[in-house]
N, C-alpha and C positions, 0 to 999 in steps of 0.2 A: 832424195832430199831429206830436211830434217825432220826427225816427228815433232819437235820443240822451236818454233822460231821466235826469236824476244823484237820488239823494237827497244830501242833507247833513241832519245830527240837530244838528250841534252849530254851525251858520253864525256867523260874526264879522263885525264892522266890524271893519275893516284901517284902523291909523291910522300912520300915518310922516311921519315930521316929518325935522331933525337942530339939534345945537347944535354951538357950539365946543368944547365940552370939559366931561365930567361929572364935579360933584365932588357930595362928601355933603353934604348942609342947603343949601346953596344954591340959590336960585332960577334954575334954567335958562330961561335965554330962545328959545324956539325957532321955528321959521321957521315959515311957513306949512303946516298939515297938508295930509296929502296924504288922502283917503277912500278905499276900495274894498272893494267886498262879498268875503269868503273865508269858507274853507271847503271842504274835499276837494272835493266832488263839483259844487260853486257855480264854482269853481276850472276846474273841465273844461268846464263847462258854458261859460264866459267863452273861454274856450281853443278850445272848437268855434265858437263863433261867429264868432272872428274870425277861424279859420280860412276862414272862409265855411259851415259844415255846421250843422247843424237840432237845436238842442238844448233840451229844458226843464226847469230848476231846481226840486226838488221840496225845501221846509223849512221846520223849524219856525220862525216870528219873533215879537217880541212887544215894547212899549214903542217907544221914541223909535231903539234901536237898528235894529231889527229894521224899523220901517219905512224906518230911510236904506237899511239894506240891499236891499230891496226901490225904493228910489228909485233906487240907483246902478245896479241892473240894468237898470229901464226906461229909464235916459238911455243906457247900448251898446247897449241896442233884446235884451236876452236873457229868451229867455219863462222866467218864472217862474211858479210858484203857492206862495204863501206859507202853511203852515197856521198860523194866531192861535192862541196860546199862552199864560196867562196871564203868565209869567216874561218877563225884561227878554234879550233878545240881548245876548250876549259880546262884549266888545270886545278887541280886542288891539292895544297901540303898538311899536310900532319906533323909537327914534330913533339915528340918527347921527352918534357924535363926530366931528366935522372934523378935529381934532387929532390924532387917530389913524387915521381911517376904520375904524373899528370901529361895528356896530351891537348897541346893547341891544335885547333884546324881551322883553317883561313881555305874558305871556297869560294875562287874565282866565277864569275861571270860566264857564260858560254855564249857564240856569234847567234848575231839574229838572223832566225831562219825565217826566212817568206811564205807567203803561201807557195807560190813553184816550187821551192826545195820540200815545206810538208807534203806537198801533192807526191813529188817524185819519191819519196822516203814511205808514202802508204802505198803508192804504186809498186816498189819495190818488195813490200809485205803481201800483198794481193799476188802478186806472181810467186814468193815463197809459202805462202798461205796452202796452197793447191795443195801440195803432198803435205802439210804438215797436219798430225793431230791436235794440239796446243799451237793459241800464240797467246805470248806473255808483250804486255804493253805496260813498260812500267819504268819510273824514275821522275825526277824534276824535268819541267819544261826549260826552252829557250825562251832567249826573249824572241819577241816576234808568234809566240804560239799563243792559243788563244787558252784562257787558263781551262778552257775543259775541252781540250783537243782529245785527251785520252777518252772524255767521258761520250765524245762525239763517235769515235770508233765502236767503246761500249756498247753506247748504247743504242749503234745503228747495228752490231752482232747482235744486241741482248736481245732485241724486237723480234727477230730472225732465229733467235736460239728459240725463245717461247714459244713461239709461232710451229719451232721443228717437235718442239715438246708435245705440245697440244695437240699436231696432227698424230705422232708416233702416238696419245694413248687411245685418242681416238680409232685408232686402225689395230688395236689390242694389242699393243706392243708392250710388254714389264717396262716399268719404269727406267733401268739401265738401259734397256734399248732405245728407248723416247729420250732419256738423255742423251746418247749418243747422238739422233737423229736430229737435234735439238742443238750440239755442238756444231753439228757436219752443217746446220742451217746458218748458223751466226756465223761460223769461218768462209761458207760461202756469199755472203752480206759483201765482205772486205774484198771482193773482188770488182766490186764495181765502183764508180766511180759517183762523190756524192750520197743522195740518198736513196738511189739505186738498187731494187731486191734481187732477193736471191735469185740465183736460175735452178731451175730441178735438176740439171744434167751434173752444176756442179753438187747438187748435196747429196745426190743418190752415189757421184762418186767419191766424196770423202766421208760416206755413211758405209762404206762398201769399205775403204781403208780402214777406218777407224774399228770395224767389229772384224775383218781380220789382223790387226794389230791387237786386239784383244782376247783373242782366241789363243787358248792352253797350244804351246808347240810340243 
């Protein structure tokens, strides 16, 4: 599995194009678009890869958008898991006046997701959660989310990270190692459902991943 797994709630097709010059009512004629999947966390995900490092895209998608966006990822070769969604994926354009180099961007709307679809979309993070070192939660919400859905996640890991902190310095552990212990606690958080604590089997085993992924090879 990936050591980096992102969620995005609210994923886009990225459109950009440019014209000569924008006026009101008239028909701009514009060049060839250009595609790419965006979105906060889709975003990072695209970014570690090319970085060369191990990352998997975790989002809601649905209609014609939502599978290019899931198309552009498999052509950079970036693991995705797409949860289907009834609603159409947001799209957003960019284009560029020549005449000024100025860029518009006009960002569309994205479908409202319910609670069942958020549940099934952190259900699906809790299951790639398990092997991963990082997860990144990051980007605009949908409608239908509540506006501190991310802060909700946060902050049911954050309680669970401190929590792993304060036992690791407690038991004399260096601080790096306390924070580690202290990560492997908040990532084990997101496996349950609600405000549900960690379990020790899972953080002694992503405290166990986490410091041999850290260890000189």
């Amino acid at each position: 599995m990936a050591a980096i797994v992102t969620l995005t709630m609210n994923p886009a097709l990225d459109i950009a194009t440019a014209t000569e010059r924008i006026v009101p009512t008239h028909k701009l004629r514009c060049d060839m678009p250009r595609y790419d999947p965006g979105g906060g966390g889709i975003n990072v995900a695209r970014a570690v890869h090319a970085l060369g490092g191990d990352a998997l895209a975790i989002f809601p998608a649905g209609g014609s958008a939502g599978d290019m966006v899931r198309h552009l990822l498999a052509a950079e070769g970036v693991a995705h898991a797409a949860v289907a969604v009834a609603g159409f994926t947001r799209e957003s354009l960019a284009v560029e006046e020549r005449a000024s180099s100025e860029q518009y961007r006009f960002i569309l709307p994205g479908p409202e997701i319910g609670p069942a679809d958020q549940q099934r979309c952190l259900d699906r993070l809790a299951a790639a959660a398990a092997d991963a070192a990082y997860i990144v939660a990051s980007g605009s919400l949908p409608p239908g989310a509540p506006e501190d859905f991310y802060a909700r996640v946060a902050a049911l890991a954050g309680d669970s990270m401190l929590a792993g902190i304060l036992v690791g310095l407690t038991r004399g552990l260096s601080l790096p190692d306390s924070v580690q212990l202290g990560m492997a606690a908040g990532t084990a958080a997101l496996f349950g459902r609600g405000t549900q604590s960690c379990h020790l089997a899972d953080v002694e085993r992503l405290y166990a991943a986490a410091r041999s992924a850290a260890s000189p090879r």
